[in-house]
C-alpha positions as a Python dict, from the first residue, in 0.01 Angstrom:
ca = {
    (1, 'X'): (0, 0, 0),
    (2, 'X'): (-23, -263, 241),
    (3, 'X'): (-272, -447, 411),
    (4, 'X'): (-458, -299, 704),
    (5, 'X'): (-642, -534, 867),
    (6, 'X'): (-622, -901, 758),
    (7, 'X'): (-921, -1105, 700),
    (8, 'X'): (-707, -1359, 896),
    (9, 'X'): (-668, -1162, 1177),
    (10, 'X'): (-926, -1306, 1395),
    (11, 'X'): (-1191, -1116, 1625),
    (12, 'X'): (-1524, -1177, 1833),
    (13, 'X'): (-1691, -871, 1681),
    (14, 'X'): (-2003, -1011, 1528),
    (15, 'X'): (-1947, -770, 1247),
    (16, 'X'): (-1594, -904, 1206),
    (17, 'X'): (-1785, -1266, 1164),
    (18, 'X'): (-2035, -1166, 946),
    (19, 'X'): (-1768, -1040, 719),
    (20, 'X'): (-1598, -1378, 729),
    (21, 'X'): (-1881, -1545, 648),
    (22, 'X'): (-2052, -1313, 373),
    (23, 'X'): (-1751, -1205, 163),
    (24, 'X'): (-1426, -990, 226),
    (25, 'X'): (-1362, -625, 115),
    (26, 'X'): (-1070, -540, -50),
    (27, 'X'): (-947, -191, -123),
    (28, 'X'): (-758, -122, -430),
    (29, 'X'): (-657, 247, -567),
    (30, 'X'): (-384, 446, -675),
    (31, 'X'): (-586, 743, -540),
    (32, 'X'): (-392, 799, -218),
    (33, 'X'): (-729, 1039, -85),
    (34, 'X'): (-973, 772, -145),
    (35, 'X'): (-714, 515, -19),
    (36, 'X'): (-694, 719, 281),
    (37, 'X'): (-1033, 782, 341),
    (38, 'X'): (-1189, 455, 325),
    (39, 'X'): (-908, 265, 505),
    (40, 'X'): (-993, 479, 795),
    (41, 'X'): (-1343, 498, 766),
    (42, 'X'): (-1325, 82, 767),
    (43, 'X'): (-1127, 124, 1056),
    (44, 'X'): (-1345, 299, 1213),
    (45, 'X'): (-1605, 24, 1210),
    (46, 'X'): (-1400, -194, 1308),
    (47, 'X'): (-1437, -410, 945),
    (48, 'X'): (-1200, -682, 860),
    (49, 'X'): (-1030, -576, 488),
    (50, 'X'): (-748, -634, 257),
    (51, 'X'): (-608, -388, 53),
    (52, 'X'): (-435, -473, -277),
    (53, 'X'): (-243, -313, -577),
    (54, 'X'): (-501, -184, -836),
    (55, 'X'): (-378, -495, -1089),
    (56, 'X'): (-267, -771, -786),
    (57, 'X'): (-511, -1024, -747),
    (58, 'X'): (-781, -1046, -513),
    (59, 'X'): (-801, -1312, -251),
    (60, 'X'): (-1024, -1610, -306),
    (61, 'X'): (-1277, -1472, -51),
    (62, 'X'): (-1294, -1171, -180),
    (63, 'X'): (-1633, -1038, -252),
    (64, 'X'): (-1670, -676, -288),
    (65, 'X'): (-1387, -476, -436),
    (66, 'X'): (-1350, -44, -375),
    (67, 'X'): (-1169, 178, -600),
    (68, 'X'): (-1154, 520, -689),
    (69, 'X'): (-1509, 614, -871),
    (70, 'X'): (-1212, 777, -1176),
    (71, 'X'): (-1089, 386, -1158),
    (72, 'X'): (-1442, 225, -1184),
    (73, 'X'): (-1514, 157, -1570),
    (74, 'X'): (-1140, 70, -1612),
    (75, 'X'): (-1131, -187, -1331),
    (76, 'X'): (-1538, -313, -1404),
    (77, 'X'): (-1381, -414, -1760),
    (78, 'X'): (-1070, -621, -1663),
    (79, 'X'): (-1208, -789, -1347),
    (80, 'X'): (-1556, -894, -1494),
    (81, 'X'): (-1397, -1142, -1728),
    (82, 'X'): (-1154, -1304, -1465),
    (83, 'X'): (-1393, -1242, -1144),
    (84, 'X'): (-1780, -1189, -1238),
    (85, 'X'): (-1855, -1255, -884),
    (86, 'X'): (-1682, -970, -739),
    (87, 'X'): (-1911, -638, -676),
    (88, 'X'): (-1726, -307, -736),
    (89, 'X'): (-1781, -10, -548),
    (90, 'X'): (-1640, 322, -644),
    (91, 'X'): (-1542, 603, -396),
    (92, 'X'): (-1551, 959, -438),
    (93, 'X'): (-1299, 1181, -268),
    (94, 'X'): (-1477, 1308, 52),
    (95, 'X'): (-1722, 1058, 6),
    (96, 'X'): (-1555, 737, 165),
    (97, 'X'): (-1837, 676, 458),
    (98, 'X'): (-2113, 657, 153),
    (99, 'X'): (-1920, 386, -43),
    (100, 'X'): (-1806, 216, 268),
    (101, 'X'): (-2164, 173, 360),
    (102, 'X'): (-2216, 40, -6),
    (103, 'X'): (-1935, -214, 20),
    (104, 'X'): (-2081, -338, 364),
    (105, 'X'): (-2430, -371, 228),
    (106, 'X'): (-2308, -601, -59),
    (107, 'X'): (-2039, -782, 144),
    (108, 'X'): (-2314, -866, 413),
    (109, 'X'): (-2558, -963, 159),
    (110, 'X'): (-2812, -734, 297),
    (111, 'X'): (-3135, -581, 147),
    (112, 'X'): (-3080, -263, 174),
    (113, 'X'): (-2894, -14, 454),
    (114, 'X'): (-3117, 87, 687),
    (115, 'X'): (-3161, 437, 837),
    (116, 'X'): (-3384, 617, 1122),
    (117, 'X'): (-3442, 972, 1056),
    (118, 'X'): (-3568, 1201, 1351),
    (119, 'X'): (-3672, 1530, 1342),
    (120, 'X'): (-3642, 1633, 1726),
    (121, 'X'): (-3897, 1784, 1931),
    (122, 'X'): (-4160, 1788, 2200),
    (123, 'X'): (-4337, 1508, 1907),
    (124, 'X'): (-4013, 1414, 1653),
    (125, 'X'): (-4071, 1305, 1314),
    (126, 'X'): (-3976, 1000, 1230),
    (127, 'X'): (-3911, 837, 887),
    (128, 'X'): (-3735, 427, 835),
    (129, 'X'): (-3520, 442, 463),
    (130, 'X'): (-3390, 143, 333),
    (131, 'X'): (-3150, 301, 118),
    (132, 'X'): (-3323, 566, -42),
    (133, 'X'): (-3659, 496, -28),
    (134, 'X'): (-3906, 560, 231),
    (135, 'X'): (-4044, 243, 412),
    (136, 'X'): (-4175, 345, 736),
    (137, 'X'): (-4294, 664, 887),
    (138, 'X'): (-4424, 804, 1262),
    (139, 'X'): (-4535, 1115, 1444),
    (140, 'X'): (-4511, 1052, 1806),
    (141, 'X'): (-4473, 1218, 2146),
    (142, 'X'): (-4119, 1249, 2249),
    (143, 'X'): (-4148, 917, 2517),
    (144, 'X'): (-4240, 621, 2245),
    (145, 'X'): (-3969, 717, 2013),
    (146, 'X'): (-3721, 506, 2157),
    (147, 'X'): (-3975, 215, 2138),
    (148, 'X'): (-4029, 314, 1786),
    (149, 'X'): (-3662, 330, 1649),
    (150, 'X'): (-3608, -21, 1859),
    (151, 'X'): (-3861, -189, 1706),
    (152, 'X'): (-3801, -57, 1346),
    (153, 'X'): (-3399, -144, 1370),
    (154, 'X'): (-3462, -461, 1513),
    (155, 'X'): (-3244, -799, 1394),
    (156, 'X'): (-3063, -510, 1123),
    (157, 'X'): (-2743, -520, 1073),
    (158, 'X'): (-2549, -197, 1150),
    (159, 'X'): (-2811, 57, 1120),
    (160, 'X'): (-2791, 419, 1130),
    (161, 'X'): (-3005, 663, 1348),
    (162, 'X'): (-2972, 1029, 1308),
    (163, 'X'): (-3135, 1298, 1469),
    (164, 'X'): (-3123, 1634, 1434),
    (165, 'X'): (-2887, 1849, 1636),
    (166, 'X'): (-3111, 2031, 1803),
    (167, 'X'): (-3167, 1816, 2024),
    (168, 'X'): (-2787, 1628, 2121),
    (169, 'X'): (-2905, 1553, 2451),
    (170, 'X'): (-3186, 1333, 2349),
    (171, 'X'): (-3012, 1190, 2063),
    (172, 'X'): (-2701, 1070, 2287),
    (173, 'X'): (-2943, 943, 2509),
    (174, 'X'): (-3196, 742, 2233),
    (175, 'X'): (-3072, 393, 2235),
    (176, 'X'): (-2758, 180, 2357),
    (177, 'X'): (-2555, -11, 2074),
    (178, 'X'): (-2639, 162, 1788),
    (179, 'X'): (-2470, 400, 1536),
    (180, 'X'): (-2590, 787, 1627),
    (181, 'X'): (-2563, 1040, 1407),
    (182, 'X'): (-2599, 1417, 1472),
    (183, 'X'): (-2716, 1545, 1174),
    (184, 'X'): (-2714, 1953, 1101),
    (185, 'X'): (-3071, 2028, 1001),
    (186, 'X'): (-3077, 2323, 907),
    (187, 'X'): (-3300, 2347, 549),
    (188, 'X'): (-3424, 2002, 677),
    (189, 'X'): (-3809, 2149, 739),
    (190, 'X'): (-4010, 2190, 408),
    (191, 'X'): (-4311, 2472, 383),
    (192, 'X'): (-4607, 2344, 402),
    (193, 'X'): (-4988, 2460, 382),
    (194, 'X'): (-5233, 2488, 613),
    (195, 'X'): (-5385, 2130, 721),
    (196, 'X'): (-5044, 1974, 684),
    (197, 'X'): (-4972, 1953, 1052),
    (198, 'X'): (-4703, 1735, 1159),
    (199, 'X'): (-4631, 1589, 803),
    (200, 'X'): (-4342, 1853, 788),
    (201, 'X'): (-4166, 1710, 1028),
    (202, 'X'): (-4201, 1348, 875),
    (203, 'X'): (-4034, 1494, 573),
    (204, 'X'): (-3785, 1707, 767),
    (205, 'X'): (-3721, 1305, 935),
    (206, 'X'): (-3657, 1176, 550),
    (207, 'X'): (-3391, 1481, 449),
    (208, 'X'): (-3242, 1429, 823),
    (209, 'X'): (-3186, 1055, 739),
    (210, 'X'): (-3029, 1135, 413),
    (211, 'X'): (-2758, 1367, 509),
    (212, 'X'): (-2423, 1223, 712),
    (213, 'X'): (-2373, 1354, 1079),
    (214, 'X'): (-2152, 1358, 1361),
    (215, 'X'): (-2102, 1009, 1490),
    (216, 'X'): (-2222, 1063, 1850),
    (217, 'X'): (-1926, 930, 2112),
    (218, 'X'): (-2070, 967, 2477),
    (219, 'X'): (-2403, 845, 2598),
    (220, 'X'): (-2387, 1103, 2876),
    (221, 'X'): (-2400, 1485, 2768),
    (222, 'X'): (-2394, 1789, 2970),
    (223, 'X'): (-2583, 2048, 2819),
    (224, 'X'): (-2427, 2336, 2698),
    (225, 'X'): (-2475, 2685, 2828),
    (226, 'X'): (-2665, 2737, 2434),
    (227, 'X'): (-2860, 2444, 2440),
    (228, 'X'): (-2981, 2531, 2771),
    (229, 'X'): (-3082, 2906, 2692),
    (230, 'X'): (-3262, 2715, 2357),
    (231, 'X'): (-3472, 2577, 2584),
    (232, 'X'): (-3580, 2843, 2805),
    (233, 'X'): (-3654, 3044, 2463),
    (234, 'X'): (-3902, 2762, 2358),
    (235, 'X'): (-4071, 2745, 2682),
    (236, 'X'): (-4083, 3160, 2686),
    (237, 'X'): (-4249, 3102, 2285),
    (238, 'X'): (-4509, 2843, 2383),
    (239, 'X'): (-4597, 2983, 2785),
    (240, 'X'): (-4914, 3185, 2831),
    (241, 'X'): (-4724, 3433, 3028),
    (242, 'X'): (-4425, 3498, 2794),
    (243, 'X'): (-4207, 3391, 3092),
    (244, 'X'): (-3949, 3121, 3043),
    (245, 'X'): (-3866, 2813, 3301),
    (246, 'X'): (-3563, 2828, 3544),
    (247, 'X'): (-3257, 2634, 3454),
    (248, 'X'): (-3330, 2329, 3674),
    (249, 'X'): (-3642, 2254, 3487),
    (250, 'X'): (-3451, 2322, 3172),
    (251, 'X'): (-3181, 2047, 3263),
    (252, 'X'): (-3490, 1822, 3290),
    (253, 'X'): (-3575, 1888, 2911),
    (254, 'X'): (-3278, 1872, 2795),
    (255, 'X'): (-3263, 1488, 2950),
    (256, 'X'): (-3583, 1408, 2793),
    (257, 'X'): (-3768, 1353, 3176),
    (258, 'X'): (-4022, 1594, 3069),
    (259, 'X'): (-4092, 1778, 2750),
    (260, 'X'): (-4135, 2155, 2726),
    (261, 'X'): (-4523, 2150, 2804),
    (262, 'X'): (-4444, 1919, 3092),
    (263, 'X'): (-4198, 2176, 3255),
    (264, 'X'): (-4430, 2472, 3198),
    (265, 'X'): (-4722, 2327, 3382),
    (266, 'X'): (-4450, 2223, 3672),
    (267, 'X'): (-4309, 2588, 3686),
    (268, 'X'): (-4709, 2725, 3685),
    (269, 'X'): (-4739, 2476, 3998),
    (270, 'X'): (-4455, 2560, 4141),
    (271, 'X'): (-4365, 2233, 4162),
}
């Protein structure tokens, strides 16, 4: 196994600097899945890494070492003694983005990873984790939760919003720069009793933020045929006259310039 990307090899990315800076990760496993795995899932960040035989030694700037989670108490035992500064972080097979995240946390010397949870709709649920636990938490109309997710991720490094797919558009659309995940959430809403309005879909916000989604590519979506016809069904569930808006004012929507209400009242105007 060679080396990937060099912690020599130079780059502007501020992530690429803050690696230099903070400490170096260096992968090390004879598991050739986990190998794989988190090789491209650094990659795909665009980290600066080393990779290493599992008994080679680590480079001097080396600060957070990943190995297979079978390799962990093995490797904690013979490194400690030579290397006590070095953190080790083991990876389970399928689960390279979780220890990846891990080995960035401790390389960057951060608090904690921070993650924005949204449950979509006309007034998403919102819940801020730092790591696992629950720091933050909003019910808002659909317009301020851009403002809110800006001003919770502000001056963090690399942090992670996901949103619930049903609502892609809006998610593709929430803010510029930052990692967006669509997140399946189905099971996501708990059951609640009556006088518990809104809360669910704080906590449906908190499982949303703890499951991994689809990393969302293009800022500007076309709405599906599905996601569409989604729509209309909403408005035809919430109107007075069980009749559902046209697709124009659905397109609107699904863009997030009005929210279902919004377009009901326009198509009773005839607007």
């Amino acid at each position: 196994m060679t080396a990937t990307r060099d912690v020599d090899e130079a780059s502007s990315d501020l992530n690429t600097y803050q690696l230099l800076f903070s400490g170096v990760i260096v992968v090390a496993t004879e598991d050739f899945e986990v190998y794989h795995d988190v090789v491209a899932e650094l990659r795909e960040r665009d980290a600066v890494f080393t990779t290493v035989g599992l008994d080679e030694p680590l480079p001097d700037r080396a600060s957070v070492l990943i190995v297979a989670a079978e390799e962990l108490e093995a490797v904690s035992e013979d490194r400690s003694a030579a290397r006590p500064d070095i953190e080790i972080v083991g990876a389970e097979p399928d689960e390279a983005r979780t220890a990846v995240e891990a080995a960035l946390q401790l390389a960057r010397g951060e608090e904690g990873q921070i993650v924005v949870g949204i449950d979509p709709g006309d007034r998403p649920g919102i819940a801020v984790l730092v790591d696992d636990t629950v720091v933050a938490a909003y019910h808002v109309p659909l317009a301020q939760v851009a403002e809110v997710v800006r001003e919770e991720i502000a001056d963090a490094p690399d942090p992670i919003v996901r949103i619930g797919d049903g609502a892609r558009l809006q998610g593709s659309r929430l803010i510029d720069d930052v990692r967006v995940e669509l997140v399946d959430e189905t099971g996501t809403t708990p059951s609640l009793g009556a006088g518990a309005s809104g809360f669910g879909d704080v906590l449906a916000a908190v499982n949303i933020a703890q499951r991994e989604g689809e990393v969302v590519e293009e800022r500007d979506v076309d709405p599906t045929v599905g996601e569409l016809r989604r729509i209309q069904e909403r408005s035809r569930d919430r109107g007075e006259d069980n009749r559902a808006i046209d697709e124009v004012l659905a397109r609107r929507v699904a863009s997030g310039e009005l929210t279902v209400e919004e377009a009901l009242e326009t198509h009773r105007d005839g607007r």
